[in-house]
N, C-alpha and C positions, 0 to 999 in steps of 0.2 A: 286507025286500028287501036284497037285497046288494049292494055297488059292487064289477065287476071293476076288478081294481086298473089303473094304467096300464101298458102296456105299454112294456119298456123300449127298444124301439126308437125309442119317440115320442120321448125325451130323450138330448142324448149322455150318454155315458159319463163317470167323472169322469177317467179316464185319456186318452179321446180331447182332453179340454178342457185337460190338463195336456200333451199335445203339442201341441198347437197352440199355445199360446203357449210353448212352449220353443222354434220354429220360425219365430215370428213376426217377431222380430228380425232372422232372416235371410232374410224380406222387406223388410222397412224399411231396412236396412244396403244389397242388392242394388239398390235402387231410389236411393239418395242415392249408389251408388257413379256406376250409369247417369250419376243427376242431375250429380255433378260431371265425369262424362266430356264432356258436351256442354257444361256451363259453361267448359270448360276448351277445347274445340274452338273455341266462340265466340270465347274470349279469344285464341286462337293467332294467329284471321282477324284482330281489332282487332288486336294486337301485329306480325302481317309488316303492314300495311297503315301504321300509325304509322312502323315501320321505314322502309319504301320513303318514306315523305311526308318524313323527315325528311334523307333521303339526296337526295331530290329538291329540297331546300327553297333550295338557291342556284342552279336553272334558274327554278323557279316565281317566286324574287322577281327576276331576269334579265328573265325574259318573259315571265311571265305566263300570262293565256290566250290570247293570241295566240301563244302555242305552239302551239298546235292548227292554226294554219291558217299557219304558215309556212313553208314550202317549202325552206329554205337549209338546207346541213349542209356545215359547213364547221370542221373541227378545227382546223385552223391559226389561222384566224382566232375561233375560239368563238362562233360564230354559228349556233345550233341549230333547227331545226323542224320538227315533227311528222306536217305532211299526206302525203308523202309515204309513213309506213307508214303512219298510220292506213288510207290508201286499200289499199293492197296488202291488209295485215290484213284488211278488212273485202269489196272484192271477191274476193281468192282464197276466201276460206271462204261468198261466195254461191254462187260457182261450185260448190262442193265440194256445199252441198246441193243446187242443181238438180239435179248428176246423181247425188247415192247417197240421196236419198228416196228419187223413183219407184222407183228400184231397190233398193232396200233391203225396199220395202211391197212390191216386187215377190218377192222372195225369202221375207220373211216370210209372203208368203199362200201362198207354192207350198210352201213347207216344213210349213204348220202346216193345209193345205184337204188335201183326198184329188186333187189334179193329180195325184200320181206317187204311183209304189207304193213302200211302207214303205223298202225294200230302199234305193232313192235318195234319199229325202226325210229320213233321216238324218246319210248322210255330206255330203249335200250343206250340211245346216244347219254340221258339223262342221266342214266346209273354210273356210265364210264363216267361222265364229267364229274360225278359226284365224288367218286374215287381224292380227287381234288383235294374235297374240303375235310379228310381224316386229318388231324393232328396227327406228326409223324410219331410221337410217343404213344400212342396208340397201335398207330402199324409196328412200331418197334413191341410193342405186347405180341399183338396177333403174332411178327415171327418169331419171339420166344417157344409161344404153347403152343401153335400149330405149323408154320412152317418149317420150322426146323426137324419137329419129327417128319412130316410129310416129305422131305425132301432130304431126310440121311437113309429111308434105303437107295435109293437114287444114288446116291454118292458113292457108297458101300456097293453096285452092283459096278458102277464107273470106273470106281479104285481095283475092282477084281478082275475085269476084262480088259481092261486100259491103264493098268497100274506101270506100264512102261514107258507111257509117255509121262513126263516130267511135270504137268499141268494135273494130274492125276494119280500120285504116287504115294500121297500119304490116305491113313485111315482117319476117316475126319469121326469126330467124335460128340460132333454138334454144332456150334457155332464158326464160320468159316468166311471167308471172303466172297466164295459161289452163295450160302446164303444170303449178302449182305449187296451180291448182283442182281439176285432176284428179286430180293422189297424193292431194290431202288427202282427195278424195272416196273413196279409194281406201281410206282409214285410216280413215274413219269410217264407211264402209258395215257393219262389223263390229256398231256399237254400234247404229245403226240397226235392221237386221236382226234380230238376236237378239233386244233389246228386243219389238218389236212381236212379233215372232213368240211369245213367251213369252205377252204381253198378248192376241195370237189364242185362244191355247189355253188361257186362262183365262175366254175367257168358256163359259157355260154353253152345251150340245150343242143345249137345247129350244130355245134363240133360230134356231137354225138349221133344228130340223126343224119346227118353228112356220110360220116361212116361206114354207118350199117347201111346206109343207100348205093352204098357201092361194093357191098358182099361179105364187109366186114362181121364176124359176130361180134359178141359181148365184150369177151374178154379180150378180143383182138382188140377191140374199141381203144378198153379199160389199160391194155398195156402199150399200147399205140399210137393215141390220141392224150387218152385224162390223164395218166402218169408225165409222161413228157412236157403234158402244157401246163401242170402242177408243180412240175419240179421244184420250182425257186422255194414256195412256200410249204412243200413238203422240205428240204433241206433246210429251213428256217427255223422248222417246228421241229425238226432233229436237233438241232444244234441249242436250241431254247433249254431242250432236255437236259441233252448233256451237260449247260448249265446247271440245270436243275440237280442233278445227277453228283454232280463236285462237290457242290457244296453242301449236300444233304448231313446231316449231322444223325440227330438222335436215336432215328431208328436203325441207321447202319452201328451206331455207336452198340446197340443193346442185341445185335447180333453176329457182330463179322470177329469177338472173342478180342479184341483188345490187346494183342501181343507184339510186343514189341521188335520181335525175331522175325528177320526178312526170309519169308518161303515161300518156294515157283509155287507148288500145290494150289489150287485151288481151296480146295479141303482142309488145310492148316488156317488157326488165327491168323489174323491178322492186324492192321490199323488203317489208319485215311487220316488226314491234315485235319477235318474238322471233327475227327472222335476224337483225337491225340490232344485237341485246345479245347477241347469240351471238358476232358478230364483232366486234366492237368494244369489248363490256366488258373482257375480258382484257388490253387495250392502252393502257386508258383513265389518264392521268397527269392531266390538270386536272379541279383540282375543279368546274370548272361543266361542264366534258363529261361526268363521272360525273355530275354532276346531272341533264344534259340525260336519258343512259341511263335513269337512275331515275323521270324523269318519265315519259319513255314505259311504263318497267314501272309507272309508279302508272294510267295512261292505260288499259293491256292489266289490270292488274288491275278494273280498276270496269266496262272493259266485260266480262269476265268474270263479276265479281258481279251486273251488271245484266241478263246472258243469264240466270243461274240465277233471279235474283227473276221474270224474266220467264215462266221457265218453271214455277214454283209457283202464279205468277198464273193462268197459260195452262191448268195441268193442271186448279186449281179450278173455272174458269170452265166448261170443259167437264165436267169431273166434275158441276157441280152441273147443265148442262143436260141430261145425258144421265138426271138423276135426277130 
């Protein structure tokens, strides 16, 4: 009896095995180049972060952490504290996400569901993305000459029907912190938007016709099924914002009135950590006022850092429950 011999397709070739390691090094090379790109990104974050700590380092030994909660800024006399932007900082960019979510999930379902026919549900995605690419000193114009007026009777009808709540008590008289929530909402609806809407239309088509095959409608579907099995990447594109949102500088700077006086109001001036080193770095002569600067940018950077670990937190948590 005879053995058919083996076929030579069962074994590679010896010239196939001679390419691939002639090849191979330029996976291994590729892959330690990646490797030292992000070791090198790392070291960038440690290195401005050491930078600013040590530029900060004759406010911090000044004042401490009762830096954080003192209210005084006063150059003349070098008596510096930080509650006053922290609060701006962190209510104007609440206000910015109350109102560019919903609207934001709002855009992303109408661009990425069958509401409108193809013809609109394109340029309409185009136009929000485009929002993007304004120069914020630009939007900082727009809400000089129109948003401001647009939106002080609004305030003026707020402060008369609701003037006893505390967030509503003063008579705003133009530039305010509520206007300096709404550009920012204005700026980040873009990233919002787009994000989820991409995340919409990545998820599979059968999750949808699944649903409605078994009596679901639309929006049962759409609150049911696509928000749930979205979540990680709609909480990604929130928190990317709120990024966005902290740090925003010039056009919050040219409208939330620059004051340096801590007030609940909505409707009173106010300031934020990057209008306060926008104006005042450039003029800054004593080394503990440029300390003072630097601490708040050490302040505006961790809570930056601490939005993003927030939001890797947030994506896995839901990632892992939707899984």
């Amino acid at each position: 009896m005879t053995v058919d011999p083996v076929e030579s397709s069962d074994c590679p070739s010896p010239s196939l095995i001679s390419s691939e390691k002639d090849t191979s090094w330029l996976d291994q090379g590729f892959a330690r180049i990646v490797q030292g790109i992000a070791l090198a990104t790392v070291a960038i974050l440690f290195w401005m972060g050491w930078v600013i700590f040590i530029e900060a380092k004759p406010a911090i030994q000044a004042f401490g952490l009762g830096f954080l909660t003192r209210q005084e800024w006063d150059v003349n006399e070098l008596q510096f504290g930080a509650v006053t932007y922290i609060y701006g900082t962190l209510v104007s960019s609440a206000i910015a996400l109350l109102i560019a979510v919903p609207v934001g999930l709002a855009v992303a379902l109408i661009t990425s569901e069958n509401f409108l026919p193809p013809w609109v549900r394109s340029p309409l995605s185009f136009l929000v993305e485009l929002i993007a690419s304004i120069p914020s000193v630009i939007v900082g114009f727009w809400g000089i000459f129109v948003l401001i007026p647009f939106l002080k009777p609004l305030q003026l009808w707020l402060h008369q029907q609701f003037g006893w709540v505390p967030l509503f008590s003063t008579e705003t008289f133009g530039p305010s912190v509520f206007v300096a929530g709404v550009i920012l909402s204005i700026m980040i609806l873009p990233t919002i938007a787009a994000i989820s809407r991409e995340v919409l239309l990545s998820i599979p088509r059968d999750l949808r016709t699944a649903s409605m095959a078994l009596g679901a409608t639309r929006w049962e579907t759409i609150f049911s099924v696509l928000l749930p099995a979205s979540a990680s990447g709609i909480v990604g594109a929130i928190m990317l914002a709120l990024g966005r949102a902290l740090g925003e500088t010039m056009a919050v700077t040219m409208v939330i009135g620059n004051s340096d006086q801590l007030s609940i109001s909505l409707f009173d001036s106010g300031n934020t950590i990057p209008a306060i080193l926008a104006n005042q770095f450039p003029e800054a002569l004593e080394q503990l006022h440029i300390g003072a600067l630097m601490y708040l940018a050490l302040i505006l950077f961790a809570l930056t850092l601490l939005v993003n670990i927030a939001a890797v937190f947030l994506v896995q948590v839901f990632g892992f429950k939707n899984n």
